[in-house]
N, C-alpha and C positions, 0 to 999 in steps of 0.2 A: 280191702281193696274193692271200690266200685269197678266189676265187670258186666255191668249190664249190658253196653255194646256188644260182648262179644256174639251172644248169640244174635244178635243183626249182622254183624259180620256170615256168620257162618250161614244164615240164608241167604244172604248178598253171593259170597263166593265160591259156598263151598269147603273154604281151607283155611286153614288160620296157621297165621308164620311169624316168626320172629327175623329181626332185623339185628344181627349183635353189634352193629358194625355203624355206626353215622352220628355228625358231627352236629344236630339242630342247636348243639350249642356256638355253632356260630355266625358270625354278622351275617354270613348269606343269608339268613331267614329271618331277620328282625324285622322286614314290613310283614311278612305275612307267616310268623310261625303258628299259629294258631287254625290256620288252615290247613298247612302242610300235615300239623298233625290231624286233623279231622279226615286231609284222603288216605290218613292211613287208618284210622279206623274205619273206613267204607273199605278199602284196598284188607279189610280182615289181619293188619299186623298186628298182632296180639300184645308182643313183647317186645321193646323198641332198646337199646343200650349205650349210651351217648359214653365213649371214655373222654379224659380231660389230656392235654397234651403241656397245658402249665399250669400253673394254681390259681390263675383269674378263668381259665377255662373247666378248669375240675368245680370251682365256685358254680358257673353257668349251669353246669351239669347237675349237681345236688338241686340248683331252684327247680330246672326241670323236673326231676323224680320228686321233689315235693307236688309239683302243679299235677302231675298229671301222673294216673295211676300205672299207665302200661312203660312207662318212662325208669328204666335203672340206668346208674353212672359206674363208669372206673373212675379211678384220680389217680394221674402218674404225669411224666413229664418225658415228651417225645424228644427222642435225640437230637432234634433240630432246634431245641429249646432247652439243650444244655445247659447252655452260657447262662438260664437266667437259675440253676438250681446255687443255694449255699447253705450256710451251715443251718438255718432254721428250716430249709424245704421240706427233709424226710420227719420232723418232728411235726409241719402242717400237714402235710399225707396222711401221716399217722392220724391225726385228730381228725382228719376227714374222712377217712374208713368207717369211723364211726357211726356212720350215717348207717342208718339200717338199710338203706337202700344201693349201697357201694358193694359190689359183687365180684371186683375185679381190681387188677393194677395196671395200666395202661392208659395211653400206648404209649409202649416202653420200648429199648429196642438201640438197633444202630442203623446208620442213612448217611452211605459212604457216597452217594448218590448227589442228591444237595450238600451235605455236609456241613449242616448249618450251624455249626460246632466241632472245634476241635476232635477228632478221631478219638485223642488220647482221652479228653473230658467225655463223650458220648460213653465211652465204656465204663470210665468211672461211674457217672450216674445210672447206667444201665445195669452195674455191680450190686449198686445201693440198692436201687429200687427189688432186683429180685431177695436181696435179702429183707427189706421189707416185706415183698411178701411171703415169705418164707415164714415169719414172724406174727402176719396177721393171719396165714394159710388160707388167703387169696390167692386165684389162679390169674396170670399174664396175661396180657393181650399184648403177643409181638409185632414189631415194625421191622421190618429185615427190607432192605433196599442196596443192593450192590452190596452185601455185607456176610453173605450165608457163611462163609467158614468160619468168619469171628463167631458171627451169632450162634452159629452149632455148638460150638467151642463153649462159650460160655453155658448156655444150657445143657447142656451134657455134664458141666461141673455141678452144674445147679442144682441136676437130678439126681445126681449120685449123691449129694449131701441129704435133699431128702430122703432119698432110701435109705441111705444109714442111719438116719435119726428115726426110722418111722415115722416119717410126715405121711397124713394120710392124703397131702395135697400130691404126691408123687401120681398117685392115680386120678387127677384130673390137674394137671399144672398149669394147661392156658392153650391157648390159639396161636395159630402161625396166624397174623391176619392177612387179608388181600393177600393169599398165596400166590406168588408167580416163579415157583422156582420146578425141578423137574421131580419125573415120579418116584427118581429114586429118594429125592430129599424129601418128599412130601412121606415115602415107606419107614424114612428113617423116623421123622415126628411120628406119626402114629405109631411106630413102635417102643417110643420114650411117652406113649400117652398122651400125646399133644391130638386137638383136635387141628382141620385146616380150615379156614374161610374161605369163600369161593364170593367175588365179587362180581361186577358188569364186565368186565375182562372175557370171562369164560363164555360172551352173547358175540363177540368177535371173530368175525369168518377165519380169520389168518390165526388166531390163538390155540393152535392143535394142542401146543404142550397144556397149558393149563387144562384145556376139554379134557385131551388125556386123563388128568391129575383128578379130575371131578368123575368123570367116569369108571376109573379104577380103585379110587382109596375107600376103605371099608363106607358105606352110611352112615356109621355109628360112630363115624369120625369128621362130618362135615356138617360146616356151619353157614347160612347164606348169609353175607352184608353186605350192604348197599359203598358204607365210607364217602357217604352224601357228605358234602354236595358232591363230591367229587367219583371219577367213574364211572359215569351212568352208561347202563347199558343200551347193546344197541334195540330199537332204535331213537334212544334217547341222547345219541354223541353230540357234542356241542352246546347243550342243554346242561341248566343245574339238575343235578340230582339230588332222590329224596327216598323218602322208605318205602315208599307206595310204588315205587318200582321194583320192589323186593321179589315179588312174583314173575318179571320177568326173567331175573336170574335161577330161579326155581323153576321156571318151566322149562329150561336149556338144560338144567342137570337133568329132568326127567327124561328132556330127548335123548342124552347120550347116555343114558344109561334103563332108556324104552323101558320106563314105566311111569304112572302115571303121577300128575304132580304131587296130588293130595300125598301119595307114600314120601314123595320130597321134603312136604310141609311137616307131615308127623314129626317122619324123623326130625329132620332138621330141628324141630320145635323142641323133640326130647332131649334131644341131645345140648342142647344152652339150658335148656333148666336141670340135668344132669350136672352140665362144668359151671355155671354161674348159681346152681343153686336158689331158685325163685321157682315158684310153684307150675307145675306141669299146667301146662293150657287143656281145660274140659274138653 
């Protein structure tokens, strides 16, 4: 892996972070994604993680991690894109894990929210996909939207199958992503081992519960993502979002939990090459 930028990043900032969480694989950035990605290597994002939400979008993601070194992908299929899985989808997943550079299954999940698919079919896919990874012993990236009792529900079964099998994926099984739920759910996932992600949400004057959620649940349990374009933080509202705002979301956990960012960035950074398994940033 050519990381020569990194250490111009780290005289540039200072800090070097990962982004688990954003979507350069789509249309938003096709006049200019080649620069998006360039401000984030000046912006020092180290480690960038595109997941795929259908299989034309998991394709986008694999070119990326080809093109460019700081670039990993999930491949999975977002519950709003149910309708488009059938009987060949979990056999293409499979074959696209295979990418050396696929570190995850996601974003997978239920979205009782939009509902851009059947209730009934979201969960069936949402089934599959975790026994997919259960099978390649890839960790999750969840979507939970209006949906936390099904989705607890289902993860809680999911866990208890790995522990009884001795998956050693039990101990890193995936991300709540874009957490917005409260601190008792967010105590419950860290204590089934889930990590939380902590979005532009948490830079929101009005967003106490999520601040809460970032200021109390262990470090060793929190992930920053942007989930570019979308969410940008403030004062970025209204505006696309991208990874190179990563650092604003990181310097709000440091406030409300007064210390300084660099301890943000470490952690944060160890803990995705911890769950996603790609090599610790120097």
């Amino acid at each position: 892996m050519d990381c020569g930028w990194l250490g111009l990043s780290r005289v540039a900032t200072g800090i070097l972070l990962s982004d688990t969480h954003c979507h350069l694989n789509f249309p938003h950035y096709d006049e200019d994604r080649k620069i998006v990605i360039g401000r984030c290597r000046a912006a020092g994002i180290a480690r960038i993680l595109i997941p795929g939400i259908d299989v034309e979008s998991n394709q986008a993601a694999l070119k990326l991690a080809d093109d460019y070194a700081e670039v990993y992908a999930a491949i999975g299929v977002h519950p709003n894109s149910a309708a488009s899985w059938d009987e060949h989808t979990c056999h293409v997943l499979e074959q696209m894990a295979r990418h050396p550079k696929v570190v995850a299954v996601g974003e997978i999940g239920l979205d009782y929210y939009r509902k851009g698919a059947p209730v009934d079919l979201q969960k069936q896919v949402f089934g599959a996909q975790l026994c997919l990874a259960r099978n390649l012993s890839l960790p999750v990236i969840i979507h939970n939207r209006d949906a936390y009792p099904d989705v607890q529900d289902s993860l809680a079964e999911w866990i208890l199958d790995l522990r009884k099998s001795g998956s050693p994926l039990a101990a890193r099984p995936g991300v709540l992503h874009s957490f917005s739920g409260d601190l008792s759910q967010a105590q419950w996932a860290v204590a089934h081992e889930f990590y939380i992600g902590i979005t532009g949400p948490v830079t929101y004057k009005n967003a106490l519960q999520i601040q809460r959620v970032a200021r109390d649940v262990p470090l060793g349990k929190l992930l920053v993502e942007t989930d570019s374009p979308y969410l940008p933080p403030h004062p970025y509202r209204g505006e696309r979002n991208e990874p190179a705002h990563i650092a604003v979301i990181a310097s709000k956990i440091a406030e409300l939990r007064t210390v300084d960012i660099a301890e943000i960035a470490r952690a944060t950074s160890e803990n995705a090459a911890k769950l996603f398994g790609w090599r610790e940033i120097d």
